[in-house]
C-alpha positions in Angstrom: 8.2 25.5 -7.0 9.4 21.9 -5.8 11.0 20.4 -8.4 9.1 16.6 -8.8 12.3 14.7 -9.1 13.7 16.4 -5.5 10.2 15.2 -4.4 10.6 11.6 -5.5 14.3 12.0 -4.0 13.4 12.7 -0.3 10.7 10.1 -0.6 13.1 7.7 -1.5 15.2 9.1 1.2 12.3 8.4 3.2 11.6 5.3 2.5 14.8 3.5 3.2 16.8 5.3 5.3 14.6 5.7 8.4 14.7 2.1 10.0 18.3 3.4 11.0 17.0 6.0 13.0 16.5 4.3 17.1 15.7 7.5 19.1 13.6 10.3 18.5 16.5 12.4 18.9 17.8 10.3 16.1 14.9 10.2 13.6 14.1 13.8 14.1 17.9 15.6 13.5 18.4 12.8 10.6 14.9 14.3 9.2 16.1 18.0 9.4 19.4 18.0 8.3 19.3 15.1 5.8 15.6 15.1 4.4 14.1 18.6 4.7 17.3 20.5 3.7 16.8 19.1 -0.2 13.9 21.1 0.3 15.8 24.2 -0.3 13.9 26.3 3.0 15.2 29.3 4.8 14.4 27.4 8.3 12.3 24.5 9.8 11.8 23.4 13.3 10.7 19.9 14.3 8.4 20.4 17.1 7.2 17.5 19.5 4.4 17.3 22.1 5.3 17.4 25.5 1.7 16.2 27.2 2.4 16.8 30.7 3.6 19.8 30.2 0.8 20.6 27.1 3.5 22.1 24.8 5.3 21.8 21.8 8.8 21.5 22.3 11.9 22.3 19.7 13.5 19.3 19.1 15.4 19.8 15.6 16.4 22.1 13.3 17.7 23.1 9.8 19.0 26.9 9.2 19.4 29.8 11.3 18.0 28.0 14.4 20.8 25.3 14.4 24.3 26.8 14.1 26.4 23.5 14.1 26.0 20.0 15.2 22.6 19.2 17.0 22.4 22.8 18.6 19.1 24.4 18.2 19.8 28.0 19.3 17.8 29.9 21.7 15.0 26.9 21.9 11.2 28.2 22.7 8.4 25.9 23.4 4.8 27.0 21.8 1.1 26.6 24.3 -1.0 24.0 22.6 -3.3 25.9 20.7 -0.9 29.5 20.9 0.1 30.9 17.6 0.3 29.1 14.2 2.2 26.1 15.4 0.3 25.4 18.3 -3.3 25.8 16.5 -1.9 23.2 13.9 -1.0 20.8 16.8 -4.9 21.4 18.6 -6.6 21.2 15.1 -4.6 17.9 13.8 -4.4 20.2 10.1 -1.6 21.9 8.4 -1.5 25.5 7.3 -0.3 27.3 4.7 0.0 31.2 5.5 1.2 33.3 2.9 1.6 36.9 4.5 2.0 36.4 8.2 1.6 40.1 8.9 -2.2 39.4 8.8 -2.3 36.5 11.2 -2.1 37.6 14.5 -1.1 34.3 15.7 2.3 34.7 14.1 5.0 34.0 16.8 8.7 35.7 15.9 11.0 33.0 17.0 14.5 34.1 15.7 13.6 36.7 13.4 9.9 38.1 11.8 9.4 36.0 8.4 6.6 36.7 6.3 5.7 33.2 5.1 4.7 29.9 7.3 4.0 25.9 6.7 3.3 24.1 9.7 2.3 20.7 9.1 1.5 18.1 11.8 3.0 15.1 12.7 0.4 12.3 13.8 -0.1 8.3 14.3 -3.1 6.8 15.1 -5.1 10.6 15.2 -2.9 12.2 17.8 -0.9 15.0 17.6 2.7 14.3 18.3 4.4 16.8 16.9 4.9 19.8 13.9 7.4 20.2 11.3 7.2 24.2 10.8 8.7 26.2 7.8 9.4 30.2 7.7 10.3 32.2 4.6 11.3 35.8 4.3 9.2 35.9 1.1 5.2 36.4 1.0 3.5 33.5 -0.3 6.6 31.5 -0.7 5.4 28.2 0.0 3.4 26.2 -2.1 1.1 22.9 -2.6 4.0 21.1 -3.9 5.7 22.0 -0.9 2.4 21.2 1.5 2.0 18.0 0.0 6.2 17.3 0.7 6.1 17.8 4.0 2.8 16.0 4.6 4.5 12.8 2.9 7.4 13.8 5.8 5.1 13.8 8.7 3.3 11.1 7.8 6.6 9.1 7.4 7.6 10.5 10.9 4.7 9.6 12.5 4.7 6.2 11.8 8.7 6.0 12.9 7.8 7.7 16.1 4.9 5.4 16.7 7.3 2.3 16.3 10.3 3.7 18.4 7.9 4.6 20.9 6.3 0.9 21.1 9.9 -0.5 20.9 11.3 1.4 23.8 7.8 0.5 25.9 8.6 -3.4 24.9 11.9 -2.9 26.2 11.0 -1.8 29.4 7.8 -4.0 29.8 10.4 -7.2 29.1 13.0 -5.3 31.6 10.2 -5.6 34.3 8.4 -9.2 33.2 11.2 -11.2 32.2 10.0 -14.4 33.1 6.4 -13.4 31.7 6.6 -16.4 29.1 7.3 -18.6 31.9 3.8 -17.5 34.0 2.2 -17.6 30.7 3.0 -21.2 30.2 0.0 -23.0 31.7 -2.3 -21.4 29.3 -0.7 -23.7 26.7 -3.3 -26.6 25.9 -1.2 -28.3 23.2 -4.4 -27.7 20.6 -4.5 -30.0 17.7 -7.8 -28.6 16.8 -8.4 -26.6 13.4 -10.8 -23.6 12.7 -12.2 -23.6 9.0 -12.3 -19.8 8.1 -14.4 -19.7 4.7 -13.6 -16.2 2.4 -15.1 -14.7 -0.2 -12.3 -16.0 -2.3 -11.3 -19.2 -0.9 -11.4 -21.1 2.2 -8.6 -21.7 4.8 -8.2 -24.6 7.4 -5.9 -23.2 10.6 -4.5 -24.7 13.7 -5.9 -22.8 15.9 -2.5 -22.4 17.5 -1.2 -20.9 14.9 -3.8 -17.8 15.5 -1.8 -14.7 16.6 -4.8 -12.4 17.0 -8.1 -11.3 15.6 -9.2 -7.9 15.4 -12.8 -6.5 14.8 -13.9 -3.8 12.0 -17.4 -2.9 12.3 -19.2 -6.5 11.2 -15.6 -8.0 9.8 -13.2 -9.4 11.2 -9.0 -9.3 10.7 -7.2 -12.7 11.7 -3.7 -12.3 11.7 -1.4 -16.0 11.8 2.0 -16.6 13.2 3.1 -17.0 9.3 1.8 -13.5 8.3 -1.6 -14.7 7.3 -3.9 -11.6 7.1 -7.6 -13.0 6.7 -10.9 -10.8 6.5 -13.6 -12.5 7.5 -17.2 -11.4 7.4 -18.1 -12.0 10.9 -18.5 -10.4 14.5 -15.3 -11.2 17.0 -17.8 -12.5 19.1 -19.0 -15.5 17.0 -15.0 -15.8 15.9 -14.5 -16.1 19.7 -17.2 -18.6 19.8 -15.8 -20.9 17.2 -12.4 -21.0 18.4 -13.7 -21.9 22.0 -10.7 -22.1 23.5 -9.0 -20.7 27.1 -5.7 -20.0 25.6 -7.3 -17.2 24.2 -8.0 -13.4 25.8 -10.2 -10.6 25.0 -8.4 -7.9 26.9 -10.7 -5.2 24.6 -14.0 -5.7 23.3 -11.6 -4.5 19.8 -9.0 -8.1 20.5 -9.0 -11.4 20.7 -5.5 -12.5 21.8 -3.9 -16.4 21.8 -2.0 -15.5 25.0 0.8 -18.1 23.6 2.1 -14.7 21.3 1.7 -12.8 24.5 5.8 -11.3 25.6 4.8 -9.1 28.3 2.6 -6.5 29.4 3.2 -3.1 30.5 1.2 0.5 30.8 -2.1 -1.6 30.4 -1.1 -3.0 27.0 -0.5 -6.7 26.3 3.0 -6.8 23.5 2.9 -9.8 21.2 5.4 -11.3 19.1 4.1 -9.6 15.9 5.4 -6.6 17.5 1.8 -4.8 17.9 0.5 -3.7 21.3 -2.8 -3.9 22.4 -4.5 -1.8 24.5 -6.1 -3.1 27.9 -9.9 -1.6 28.4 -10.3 -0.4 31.8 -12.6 -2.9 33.1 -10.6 -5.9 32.2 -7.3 -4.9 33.5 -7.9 -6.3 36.6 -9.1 -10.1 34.9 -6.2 -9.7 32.5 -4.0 -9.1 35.0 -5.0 -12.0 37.5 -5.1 -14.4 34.2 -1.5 -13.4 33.4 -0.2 -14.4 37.2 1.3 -17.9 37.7 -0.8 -20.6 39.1 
């Protein structure tokens, strides 16, 4: 059984140590050698999702796998959807298999162990990878241990999602640096204010000062320059209506964006200086595009 307090440790870990991590490579041999070895496990492999190729790739491991250094020994990749690691990945839900001489999808990597926790590794509903346990004892692995690694992944996720965004920034800036200049002449100089009325109190904004809005359902989420984070109950349409202004861009019927937070575009997806990227839908990439050239 996981002790709670070797729990509580590696989410602690967690918690403050990942921002260090700039590279997948980094963030996923920190996690295996450093986070998942308190855990106490025979062996675990850090799988990632290769999409092109529509397999799961070793990318990190703790025990038998990796002899020294950041050496994975005798790496295999795994079908999407073949064996227990690859139906984890398809399903987007962990497993917990006890006696893996009675699941046929059992895949012998370095040697035949009888217990198995794969766990996936997601951000926003996708996939990315699997964090996969073995033990040479039946019905080794337990909730305590489930629930561990799912606080892992989740952490993961999240950290992959961000170096993944960072690196596409980089680039996107590497190919548009003088984006801010061609975005200049959507710059009105707006003095005018939006009143924004809450349940629980009323704000007055420039309207300038708007960063983006975001729409949930009948609600809205307007997010400021100063880290403002309003719900409002109202359609992005009728927000887009009241803040009437050509500075801003809906390049998805989700977004409203104030193109002044704009830093450049790349992929289809507009980065802003909040460090969020939002998607481009497929009919307005050509509009967003054109607005985004200089006049």
């Amino acid at each position: 059984m996981t002790e709670t307090s070797n729990i509580n440790s590696i989410i602690s870990y967690l918690a403050h140590s990942l921002n260090e991590a700039q590279t997948i490579d980094e963030l996923v041999w920190d996690l295996s050698q450093k986070c998942i070895s308190k855990l106490n496990f025979e062996d675990c492999i850090i799988y990632l999702f290769d999409k092109e190729r529509r397999k799961l790739v070793q990318r990190a491991a703790y025990g038998p796998k990796n002899p020294k250094g950041k050496i994975i020994a005798n790496p295999i990749e795994i079908p999407l959807g073949k064996g227990i690691v690859g139906s984890v990945a398809m399903n987007g839900v962990a497993e917990m298999i006890g006696d893996t001489t009675k699941d046929n999808r059992y895949i012998i990597d370095d040697k035949k162990r009888f217990s198995e926790l794969a766990v996936p590794i997601k951000y926003h509903d996708y996939v990315v990878g699997v964090i996969d346990s073995e033990h040479s004892q039946k019905e080794f692995f337990t909730t305590d241990h489930l629930h561990v690694l799912t606080v892992i992944a989740s952490f993961t996720g999240n950290k992959i999602r961000e170096i993944n965004q960072r690196e596409s920034l980089k680039r996107a800036e590497k190919e548009n640096g003088n984006l801010l200049e061609k975005l200049k002449y959507f710059e009105q100089n707006e003095s005018e204010h939006i009143i924004l009325n809450t349940q629980v109190r009323t704000y007055k904004l420039n309207k300038t000062d708007i960063v983006r809005v975001e729409a949930d359902g009948n609600y809205c989420i307007v997010y400021t320059n100063s880290g403002l984070r309003i719900m409002l109950a109202k359609t992005l349409k009728n927000i887009e209506k009241e803040i009437n202004s050509k500075q801003f861009i809906r390049p998805h019927k989700s977004h409203l964006v104030n193109s002044k937070y704009i830093t450049a575009h790349a992929n289809n997806e507009l980065f802003l200086t909040d460090n969020t990227a939002i998607q481009i839908s497929v009919r307005k990439q050509s509009l967003i595009k054109k607005m985004l050239l200089p006049r």
